[in-house]
N, C-alpha and C positions, 0 to 999 in steps of 0.2 A: 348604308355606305353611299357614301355620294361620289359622284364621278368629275373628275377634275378637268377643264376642258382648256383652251386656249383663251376662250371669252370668261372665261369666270375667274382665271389668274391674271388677265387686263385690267378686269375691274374691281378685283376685289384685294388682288394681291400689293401691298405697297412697301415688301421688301427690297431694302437697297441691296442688288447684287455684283455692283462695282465691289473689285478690289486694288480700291487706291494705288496702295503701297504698288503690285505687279502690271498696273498703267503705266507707274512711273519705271518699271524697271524695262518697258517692252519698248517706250520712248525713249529713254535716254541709255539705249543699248550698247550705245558703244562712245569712246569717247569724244569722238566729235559734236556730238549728240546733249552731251551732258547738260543738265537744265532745260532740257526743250521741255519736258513735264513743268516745269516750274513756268514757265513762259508762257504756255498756253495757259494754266489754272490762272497766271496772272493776267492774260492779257484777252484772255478768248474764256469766260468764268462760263459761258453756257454751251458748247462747244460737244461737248460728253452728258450724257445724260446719266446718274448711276442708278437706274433701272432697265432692267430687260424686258422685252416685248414677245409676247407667244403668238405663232400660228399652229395652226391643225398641218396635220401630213395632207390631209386633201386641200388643204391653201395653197400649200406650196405645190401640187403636184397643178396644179390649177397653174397656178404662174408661170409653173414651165411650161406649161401646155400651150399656152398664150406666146411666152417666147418662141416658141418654138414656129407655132401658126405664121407669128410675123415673118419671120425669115423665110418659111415655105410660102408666103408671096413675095416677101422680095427677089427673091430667087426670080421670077416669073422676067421676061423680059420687057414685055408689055407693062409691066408696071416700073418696070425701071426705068423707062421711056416718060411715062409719063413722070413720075414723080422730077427725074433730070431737066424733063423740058421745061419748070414750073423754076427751077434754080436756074442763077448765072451761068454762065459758059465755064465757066473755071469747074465746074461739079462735072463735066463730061470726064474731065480727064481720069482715066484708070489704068493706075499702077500695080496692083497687086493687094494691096494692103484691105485689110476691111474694116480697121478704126477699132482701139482697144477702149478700154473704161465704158463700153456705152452703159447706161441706168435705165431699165424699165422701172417706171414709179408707178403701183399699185395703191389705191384703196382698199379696203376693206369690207366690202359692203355685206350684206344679210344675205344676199345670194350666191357669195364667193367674191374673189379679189376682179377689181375693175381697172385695166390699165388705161391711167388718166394721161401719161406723155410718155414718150424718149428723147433719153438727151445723150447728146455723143463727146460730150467731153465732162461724163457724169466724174464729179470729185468726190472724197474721202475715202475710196477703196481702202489705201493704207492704213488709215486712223479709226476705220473700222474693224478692220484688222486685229489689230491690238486692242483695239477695244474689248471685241471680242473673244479674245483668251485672257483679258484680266477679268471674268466673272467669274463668281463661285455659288454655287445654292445654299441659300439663306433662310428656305423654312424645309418644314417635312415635307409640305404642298410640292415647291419646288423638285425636291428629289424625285415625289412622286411621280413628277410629268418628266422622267427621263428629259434632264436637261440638256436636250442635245441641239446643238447647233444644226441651222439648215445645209451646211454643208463643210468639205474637210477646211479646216481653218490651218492646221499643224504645218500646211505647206505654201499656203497662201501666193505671201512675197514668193517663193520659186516658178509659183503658177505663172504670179503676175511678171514676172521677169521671161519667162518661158513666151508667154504673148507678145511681150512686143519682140521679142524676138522671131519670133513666128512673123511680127510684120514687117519686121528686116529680110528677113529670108523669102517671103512672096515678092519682094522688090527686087534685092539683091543677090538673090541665092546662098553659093557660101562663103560670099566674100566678107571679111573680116570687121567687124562693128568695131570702132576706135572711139567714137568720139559721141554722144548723145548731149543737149539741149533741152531742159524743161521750160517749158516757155510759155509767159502771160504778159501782159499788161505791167509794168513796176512790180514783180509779183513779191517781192516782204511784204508790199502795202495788201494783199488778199490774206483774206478769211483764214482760208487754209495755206496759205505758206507755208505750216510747217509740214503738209506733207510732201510739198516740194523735196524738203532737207529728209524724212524717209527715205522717198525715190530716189534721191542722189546716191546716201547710203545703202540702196539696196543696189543699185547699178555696181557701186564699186566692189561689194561683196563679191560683185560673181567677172571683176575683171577689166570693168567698162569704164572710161572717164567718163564725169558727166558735169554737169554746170548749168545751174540755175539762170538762166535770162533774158531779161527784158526784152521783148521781142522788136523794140523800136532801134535796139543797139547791132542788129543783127544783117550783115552784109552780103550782099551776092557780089563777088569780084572774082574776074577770073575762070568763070566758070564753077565754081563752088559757096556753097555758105559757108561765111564765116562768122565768128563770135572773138570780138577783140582779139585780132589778126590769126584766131588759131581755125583751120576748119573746122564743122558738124557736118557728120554722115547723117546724121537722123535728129529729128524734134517730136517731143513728144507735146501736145498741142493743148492748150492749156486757154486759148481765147476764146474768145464770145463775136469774136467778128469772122463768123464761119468761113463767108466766102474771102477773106481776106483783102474787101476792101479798101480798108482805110490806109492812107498815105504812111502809116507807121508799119506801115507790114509787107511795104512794097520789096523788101530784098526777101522775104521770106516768101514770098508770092512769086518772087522770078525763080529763086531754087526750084520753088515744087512745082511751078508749069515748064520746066524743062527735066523734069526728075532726076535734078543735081542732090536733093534731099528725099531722105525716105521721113514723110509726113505721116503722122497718128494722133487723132483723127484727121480728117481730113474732109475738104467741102464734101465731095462723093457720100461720103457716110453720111452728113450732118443734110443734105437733100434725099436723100434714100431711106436715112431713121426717123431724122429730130423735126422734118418741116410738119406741123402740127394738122397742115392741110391733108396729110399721110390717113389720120386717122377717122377723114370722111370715107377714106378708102375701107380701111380695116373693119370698119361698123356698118359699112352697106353691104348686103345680102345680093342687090343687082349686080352692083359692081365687081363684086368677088366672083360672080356667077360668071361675068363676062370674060374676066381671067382666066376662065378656066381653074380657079379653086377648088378641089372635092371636096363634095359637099359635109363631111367629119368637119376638116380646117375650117371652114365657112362658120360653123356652124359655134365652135368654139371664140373666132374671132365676133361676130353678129353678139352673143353674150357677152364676151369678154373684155367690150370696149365701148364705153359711154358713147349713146347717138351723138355724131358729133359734123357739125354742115360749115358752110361759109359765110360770114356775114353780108349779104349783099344789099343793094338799094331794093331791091323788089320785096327783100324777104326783111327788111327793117322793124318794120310796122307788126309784123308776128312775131319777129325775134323779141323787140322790144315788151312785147305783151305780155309775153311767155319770161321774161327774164328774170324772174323769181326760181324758176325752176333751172339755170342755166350757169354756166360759167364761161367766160369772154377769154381767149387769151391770143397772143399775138402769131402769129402763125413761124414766124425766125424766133420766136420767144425766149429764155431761158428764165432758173432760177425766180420762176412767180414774178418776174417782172412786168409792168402794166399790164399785170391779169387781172380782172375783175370776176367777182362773185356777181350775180346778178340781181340778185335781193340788197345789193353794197350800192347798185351803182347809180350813177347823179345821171340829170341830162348833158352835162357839161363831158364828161366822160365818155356819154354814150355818142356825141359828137366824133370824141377821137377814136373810136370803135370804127364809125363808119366809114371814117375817113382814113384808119389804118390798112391793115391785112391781118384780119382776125376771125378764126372760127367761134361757133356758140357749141358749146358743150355741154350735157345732160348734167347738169348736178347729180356729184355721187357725193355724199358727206362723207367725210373721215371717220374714220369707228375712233374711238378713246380708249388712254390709259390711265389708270387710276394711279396717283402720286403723290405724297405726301411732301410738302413745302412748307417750311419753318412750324411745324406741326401742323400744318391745314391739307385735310386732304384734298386733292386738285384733280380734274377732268381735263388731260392734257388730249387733244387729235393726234393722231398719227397716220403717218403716209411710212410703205415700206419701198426702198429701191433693192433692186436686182440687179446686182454688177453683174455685167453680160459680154460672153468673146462667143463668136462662131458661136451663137443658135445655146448655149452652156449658162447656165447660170453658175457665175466664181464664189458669188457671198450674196447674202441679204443685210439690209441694213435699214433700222427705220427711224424717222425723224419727228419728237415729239414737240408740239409746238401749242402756241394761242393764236388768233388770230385768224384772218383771211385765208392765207397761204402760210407756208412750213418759209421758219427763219430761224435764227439763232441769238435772240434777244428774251426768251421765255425762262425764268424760272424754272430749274428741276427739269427743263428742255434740253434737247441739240441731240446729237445723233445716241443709237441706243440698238443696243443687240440683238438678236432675232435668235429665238429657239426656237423647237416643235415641240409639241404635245402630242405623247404615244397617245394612240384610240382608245388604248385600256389603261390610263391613268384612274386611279380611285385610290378613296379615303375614306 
């Protein structure tokens, strides 16, 4: 009798456990909705992966554990301090709010999951969602490994509704939520757009108007934000220009430095979680010491976070030596953008490295999933995120991919559902 494990139905299992048909019913829920299944299959073909990805119970207790470590320092104020002083002035400001959707992205590795970033405006929560209650078990193996999801799914969307309301009420108390904002860049033109149209439908479910938009159409007059002359009480925060820099963001920027708007995320989060520089902090042993960390948390964080330093002029010449074993990424980073593997990288490259703001990172490789494409079987990587409120892990979710970094251009890739493996699975 052999024993069925999480690693041996990654690699050997290449049952498809999508069910199509109840994707499409979980998407096109209702009828505003109608066709959005057909829209993505047409327009976004790699987007869903229709395989499921296993972890053990000790991975996942692992991950939380790790979540968990991070928030018991940022809690610290000394580390708040610092991580704040290292962002724009716009990140001091605190309202209440602690920034919803954030993503711990985990690897896999041989010694347990390794948390390689966080991001504070981590996307697909919804789309994984559904994703995740249209699977069904597809061989005996599967039954075998109690096909249970890493956590409750049945409530999801109320969860997720219930947080940001949570970060309406840290701002505002119990004054009355009218009017919410999802907000990006031209956002039909993103990737995920369509979980925008989710959000919106989940907002109106429970009451709330809401309205998708452009964050450069977005006005401060009067003392309040507005969106084509009607006000927002709240935005739910959908850019990549954290601290709210760039001239198309300037009404949204005066709302939230005078707390005309209640923001989610917001700069505060995105300097406190996502600046990459965070996790020289979380991997050194001194510094945690210095904290005031006990030594349990320390010691979990020290494992649980790829060595990870700053690229400086002194340390060039070693970093560059060493960059076989290493991964480069920008310190404001998001979505693997001008990250470099170090085994990838040119000198022409390593130029804009030095001359950026980027740390070096321990190479952790991605573990694989085993998948079959156009009948060839296929060795896809996978990375898993951790949808994350208050210190909780809401869902897991992992993204099968080729290539350097995790994208949504691979073959039998894109996002893909996360089960566990009971300990006493056998066959």
């Amino acid at each position: 009798m052999s024993t069925i494990t999480a690693d041996s139905l990654n690699r050997g299992c290449t049952c498809r456990s999508l069910n199509a048909q109840r994707l499409n019913r979980e998407l096109d829920g209702e009828p505003s909705l109608s066709g959005l299944a057909d829209e993505i299959a047409r327009t976004r073909p790699h987007l869903f992966s229709s395989i499921a990805v296993f972890i053990s119970h000790e991975q996942f207790e692992r991950m939380a554990a790790i979540v968990a470590a991070v928030e018991q320092v940022i809690a610290i104020p000394a580390y708040r301090d610092g991580a704040i002083s290292r962002a724009p002035a716009v990140a001091r400001l605190d309202f209440g709010p602690r920034g919803a959707f954030s993503g711990f992205d985990f690897h896999l590795a041989a010694g347990g999951p390794r948390l390689i970033e966080i991001n504070t405006n981590a996307g697909g929560a919804l789309l994984n969602a559904a994703l995740t209650r249209a699977q069904q078990a597809c061989c005996r193996e599967m039954l075998d490994a109690a096909f249970e999801p890493a956590t409750a799914i049945e409530t999801l969307e109320e969860d997720f509704f219930a947080m940001l309301m949570e970060e309406w009420r840290l701002q505002r108390g119990a004054a009355p939520l009218s009017r919410i904002a999802i907000v990006d860049d031209d956002p039909a033109t993103q990737y995920l757009y369509p979980e925008f149209l989710l959000l919106q439908r989940l907002f109106a479910r429970f009451g709330v108007e809401a309205v998708v938009a452009d964050a450069h159409t977005l006005e401060w007059r009067n003392g309040r934000l507005q969106h084509q002359g009607q006000a927002v009480d709240m935005v739910y925060n959908r850019l990549t220009d954290f601290y709210l820099t760039e001239p198309a963001h300037a009404g949204l920027r005066a709302a939230y430095e005078t707390a005309s708007v209640v923001l989610t995320p917001h700069p505060r989060a995105h300097a406190l979680y996502a600046d990459k520089r965070n996790l020289i902090t979380f991997c050194d042993e001194v510094a945690l010491t210095a904290l005031g960390v006990p030594a349990p948390i320390r010691a979990i964080l020290v494992e649980g976070v790829p060595s990870t330093e700053q690229v400086t002029p002194d340390r060039a010449d070693a970093l560059w030596a060493a960059r076989r074993s290493s991964f480069f990424k920008p310190a404001a980073g998001y979505g693997s953008k001008a990250a470099y593997r170090g085994d990838k990288l040119t000198r022409r490259a390593w130029q804009e490295i030095q001359a950026g703001n980027y740390v070096a990172q321990a190479l952790v490789p991605p573990s694989e999933r085993l998948i079959e494409v156009d009948g060839v079987e296929t060795q896809l990587k996978l990375d898993v995120r951790a949808y994350v409120y208050a210190g909780k892990i809401q869902l897991l979710a992992a993204r099968l991919y080729q290539g350097q970094t995790t994208n949504f251009r691979t073959s039998g890739g894109g996002f893909a559902p996360v089960f566990l493996v009971r300990p006493s699975a056998n066959t």
